[in-house]
C-alpha positions as CSV (number, residue, x, y, z in Angstrom):
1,X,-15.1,-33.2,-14.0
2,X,-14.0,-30.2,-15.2
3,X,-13.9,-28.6,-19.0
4,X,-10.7,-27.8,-20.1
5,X,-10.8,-23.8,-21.7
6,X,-8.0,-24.7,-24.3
7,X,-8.9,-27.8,-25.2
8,X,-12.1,-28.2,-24.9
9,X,-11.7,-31.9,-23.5
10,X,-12.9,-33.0,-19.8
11,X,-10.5,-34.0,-17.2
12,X,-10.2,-35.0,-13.4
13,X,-8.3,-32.6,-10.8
14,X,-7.6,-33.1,-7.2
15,X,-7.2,-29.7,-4.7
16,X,-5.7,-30.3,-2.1
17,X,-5.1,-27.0,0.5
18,X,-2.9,-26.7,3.2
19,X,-3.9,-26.1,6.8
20,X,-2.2,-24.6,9.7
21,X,-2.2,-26.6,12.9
22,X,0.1,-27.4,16.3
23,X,-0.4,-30.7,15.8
24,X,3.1,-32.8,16.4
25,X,4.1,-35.1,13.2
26,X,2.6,-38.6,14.5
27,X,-1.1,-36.9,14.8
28,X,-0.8,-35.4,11.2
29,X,0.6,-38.7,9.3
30,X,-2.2,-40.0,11.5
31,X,-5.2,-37.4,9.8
32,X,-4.1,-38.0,6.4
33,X,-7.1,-39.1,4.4
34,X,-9.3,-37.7,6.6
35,X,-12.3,-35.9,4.9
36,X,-13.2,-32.4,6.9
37,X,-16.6,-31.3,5.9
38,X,-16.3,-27.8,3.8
39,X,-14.8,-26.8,0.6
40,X,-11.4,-26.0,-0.7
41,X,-12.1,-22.3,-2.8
42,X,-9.8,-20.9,-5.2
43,X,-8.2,-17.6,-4.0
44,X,-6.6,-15.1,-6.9
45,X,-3.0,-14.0,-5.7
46,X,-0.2,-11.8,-6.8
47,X,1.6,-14.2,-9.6
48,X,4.2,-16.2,-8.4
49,X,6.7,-18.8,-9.8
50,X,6.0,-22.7,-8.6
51,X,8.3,-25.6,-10.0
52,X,6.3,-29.0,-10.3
53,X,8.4,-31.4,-8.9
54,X,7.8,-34.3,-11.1
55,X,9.1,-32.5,-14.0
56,X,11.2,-29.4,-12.9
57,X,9.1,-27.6,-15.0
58,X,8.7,-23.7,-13.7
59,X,5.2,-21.9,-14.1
60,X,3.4,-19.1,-12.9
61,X,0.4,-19.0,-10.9
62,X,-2.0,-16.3,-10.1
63,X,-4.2,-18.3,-7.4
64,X,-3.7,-20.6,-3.9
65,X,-6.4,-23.1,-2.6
66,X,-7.9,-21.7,0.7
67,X,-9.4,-24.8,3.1
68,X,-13.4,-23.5,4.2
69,X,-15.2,-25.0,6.6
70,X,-19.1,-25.5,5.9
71,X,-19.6,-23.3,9.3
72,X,-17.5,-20.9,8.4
73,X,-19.3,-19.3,5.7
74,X,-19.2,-15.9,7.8
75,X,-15.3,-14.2,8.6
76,X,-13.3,-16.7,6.6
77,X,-15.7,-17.0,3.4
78,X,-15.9,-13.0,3.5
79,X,-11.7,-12.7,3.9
80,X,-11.4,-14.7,0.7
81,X,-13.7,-12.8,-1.2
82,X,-12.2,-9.8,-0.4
83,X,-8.4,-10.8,-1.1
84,X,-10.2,-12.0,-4.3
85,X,-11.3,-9.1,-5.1
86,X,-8.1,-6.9,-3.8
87,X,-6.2,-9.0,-6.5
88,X,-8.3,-8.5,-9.8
């Protein structure tokens, strides 16, 4: 759960990241649901415009969701802190 900022109310959020593969479209439809062992950190970014498409509404976001694998705490873990840090 986390605590709102604004509010000051708790709610539930799902991250979800994306995740580059070669994978043809049978195997993916096939993976989905499947849990990966890792985490899904929040990256700053340069702002950009994103339009939820539930509601059309148009809003800006400074951040992505970068997929981590519990291994992987060396190159990748490091590369995200330092784009991080570029952007603040």
């Amino acid at each position: 759960m986390i605590k709102s900022k604004t509010t000051n109310q708790y709610y539930a959020t799902a991250k979800k990241a994306t995740i580059s593969t070669t994978f043809d479209e049978v195997t993916c439809k096939g993976l989905i649901g499947t849990e990966f062992p890792g985490k899904i950190s929040k990256i700053k970014t340069e702002p950009y415009q994103y339009t939820i498409r539930e509601t059309g509404e148009v809003v800006s976001l400074e951040h992505r969701y970068m997929y981590l694998p519990d291994d992987v705490e060396s190159e990748e873990e490091k590369l995200a802190k330092q784009l991080e840090e570029a952007f603040l």
